[in-house]
C-alpha positions as CSV (number, residue, x, y, z in Angstrom):
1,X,-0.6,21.2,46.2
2,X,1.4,18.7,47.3
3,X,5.1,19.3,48.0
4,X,8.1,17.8,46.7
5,X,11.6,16.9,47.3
6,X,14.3,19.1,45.9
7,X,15.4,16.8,42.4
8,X,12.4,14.9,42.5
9,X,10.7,14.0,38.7
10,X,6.9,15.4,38.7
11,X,5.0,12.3,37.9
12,X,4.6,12.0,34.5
13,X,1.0,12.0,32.5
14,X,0.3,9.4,30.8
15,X,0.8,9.6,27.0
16,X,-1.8,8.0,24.1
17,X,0.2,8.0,21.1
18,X,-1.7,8.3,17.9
19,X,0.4,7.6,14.5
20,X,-1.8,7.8,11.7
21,X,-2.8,9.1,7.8
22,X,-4.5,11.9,6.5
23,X,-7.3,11.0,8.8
24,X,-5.9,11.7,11.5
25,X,-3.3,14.1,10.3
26,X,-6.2,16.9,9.8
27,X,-6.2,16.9,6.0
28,X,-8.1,19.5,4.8
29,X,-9.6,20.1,7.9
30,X,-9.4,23.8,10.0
31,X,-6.6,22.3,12.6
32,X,-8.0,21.4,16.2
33,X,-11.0,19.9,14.6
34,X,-9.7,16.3,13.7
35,X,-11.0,13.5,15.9
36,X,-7.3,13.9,17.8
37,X,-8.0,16.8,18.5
38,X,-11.5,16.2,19.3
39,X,-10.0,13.1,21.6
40,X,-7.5,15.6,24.0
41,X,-10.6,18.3,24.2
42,X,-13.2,15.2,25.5
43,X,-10.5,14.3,27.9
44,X,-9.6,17.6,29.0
45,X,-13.3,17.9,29.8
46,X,-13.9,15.1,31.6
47,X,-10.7,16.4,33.6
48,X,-8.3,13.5,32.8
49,X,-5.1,14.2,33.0
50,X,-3.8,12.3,29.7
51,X,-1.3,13.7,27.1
52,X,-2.4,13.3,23.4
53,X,0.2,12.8,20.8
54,X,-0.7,13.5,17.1
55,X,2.2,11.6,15.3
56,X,0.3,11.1,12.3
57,X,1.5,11.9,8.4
58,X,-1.0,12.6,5.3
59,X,-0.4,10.1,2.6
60,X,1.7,7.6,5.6
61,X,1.3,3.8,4.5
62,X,1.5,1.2,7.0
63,X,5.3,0.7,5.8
64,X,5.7,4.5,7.2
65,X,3.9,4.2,10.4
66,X,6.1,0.4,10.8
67,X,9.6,2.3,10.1
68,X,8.9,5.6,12.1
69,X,6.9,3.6,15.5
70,X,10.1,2.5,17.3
71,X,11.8,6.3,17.8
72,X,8.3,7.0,18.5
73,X,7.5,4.7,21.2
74,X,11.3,5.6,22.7
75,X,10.7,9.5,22.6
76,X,7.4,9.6,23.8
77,X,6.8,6.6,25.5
78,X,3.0,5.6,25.5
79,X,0.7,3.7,27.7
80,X,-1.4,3.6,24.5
81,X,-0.9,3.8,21.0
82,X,-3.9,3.9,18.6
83,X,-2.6,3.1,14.8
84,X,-4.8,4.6,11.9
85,X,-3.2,3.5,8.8
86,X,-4.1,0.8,5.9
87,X,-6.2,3.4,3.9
88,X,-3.2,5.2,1.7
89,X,-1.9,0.9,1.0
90,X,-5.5,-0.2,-0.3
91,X,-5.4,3.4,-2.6
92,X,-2.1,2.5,-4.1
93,X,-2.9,-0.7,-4.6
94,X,-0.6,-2.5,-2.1
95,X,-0.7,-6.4,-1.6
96,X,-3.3,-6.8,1.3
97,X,-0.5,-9.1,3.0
98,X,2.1,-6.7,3.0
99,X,-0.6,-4.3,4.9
100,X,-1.5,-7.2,7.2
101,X,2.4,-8.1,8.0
102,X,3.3,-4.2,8.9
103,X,0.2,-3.8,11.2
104,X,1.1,-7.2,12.9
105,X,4.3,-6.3,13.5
């Protein structure tokens, strides 16, 4: 194991933020079986060294996922960030271009 000066950060792993619905949020699924979970546990295996975060809410709307990324991204901050939302705005009916504007920005 490499050594390391007295007050010196360990490197940091790399982060993949996932913010997300119900889909990815584990909704009536037995928890650790989710495709998140599924993701860290393929990674693991193939031994890379990757942090998954599961930042995703059942029933979040891209209007959620839009309001809660930015303390997201500065608390955890990601070298990839996979958004799974749209599905809750289509069920309540939501104009498509409202759901097009919050993914875009």
């Amino acid at each position: 194991m490499p050594l390391r000066a007295i007050g010196a950060a360990a490197p940091a792993v790399p982060v993949i933020l996932v913010v997300g619905d119900s889909l990815s949020a584990e909704y009536g699924l037995e928890r650790g079986s989710g495709w998140v979970a599924l993701l860290q546990q393929r990674l693991a295996r193939d031994k890379i060294a990757i942090e998954v975060v599961n930042a995703s809410i059942s029933g979040d709307t891209t209007s959620g996922g839009r309001t809660r990324l930015p303390a997201l991204l500065a608390q955890h901050k990601p070298g990839i960030v996979i958004i799974e939302l749209g599905g809750n705005d289509a069920l309540r009916g939501l104009p498509l271009g409202m759901t097009q504007a919050n993914l875009s920005a």
